[in-house]
N, C-alpha and C positions, 0 to 999 in steps of 0.2 A: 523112560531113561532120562537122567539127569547129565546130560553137558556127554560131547562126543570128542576126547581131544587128542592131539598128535603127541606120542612120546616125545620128550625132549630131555640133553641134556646126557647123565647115563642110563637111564631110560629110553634110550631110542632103539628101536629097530627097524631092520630091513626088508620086511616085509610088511606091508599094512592090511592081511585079508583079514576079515572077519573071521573068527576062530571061535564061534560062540553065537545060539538060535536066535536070529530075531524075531520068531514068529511070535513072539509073547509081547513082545514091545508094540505099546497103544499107542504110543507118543513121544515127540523128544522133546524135553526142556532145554530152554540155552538159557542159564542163569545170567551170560555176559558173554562177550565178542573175544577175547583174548584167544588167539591161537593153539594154546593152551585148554580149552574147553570148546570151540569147538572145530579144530582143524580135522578132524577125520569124519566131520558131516557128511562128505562128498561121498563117500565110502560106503557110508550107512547105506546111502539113498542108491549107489551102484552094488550093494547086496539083496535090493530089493527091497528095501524099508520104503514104505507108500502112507504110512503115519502121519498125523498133523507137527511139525516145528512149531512149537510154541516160542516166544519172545515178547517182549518189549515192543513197543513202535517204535521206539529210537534203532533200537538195534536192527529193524528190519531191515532196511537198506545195507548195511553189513551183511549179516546172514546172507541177502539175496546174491550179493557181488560175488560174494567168499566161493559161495554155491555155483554162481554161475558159471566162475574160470574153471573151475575143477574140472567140472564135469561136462 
């Protein structure tokens, strides 16, 4: 899977469960930090996504923070 990200805008809704199998998904890419791509990581990972996050080394420290408040 490519980029995990929070609706925004008119686009948003009020519900954020997962509505759709992850059991197919190997891995997630974060192509970039922008909340926009990947604000619903937390989500993934509380559906039971156990996959590798792939990223950047820059961006790791993001990812990991972003990650760790969530959840």
């Amino acid at each position: 899977m490519i980029d995990y990200a929070l609706f925004y805008g008119t686009e948003q809704r009020d519900d954020l469960d997962i509505d759709f199998d992850i059991s197919h998904i190997k891995a997630l890419v974060v192509t970039h930090v922008h909340i926009d791509h990947v604000g619903c990581t937390p989500y993934l990972l509380g559906a039971g996504f156990k996959g590798p996050i792939i990223f950047s080394q820059a961006h790791g420290p993001i990812v990991a923070g972003h990650v760790g408040r969530c959840i």
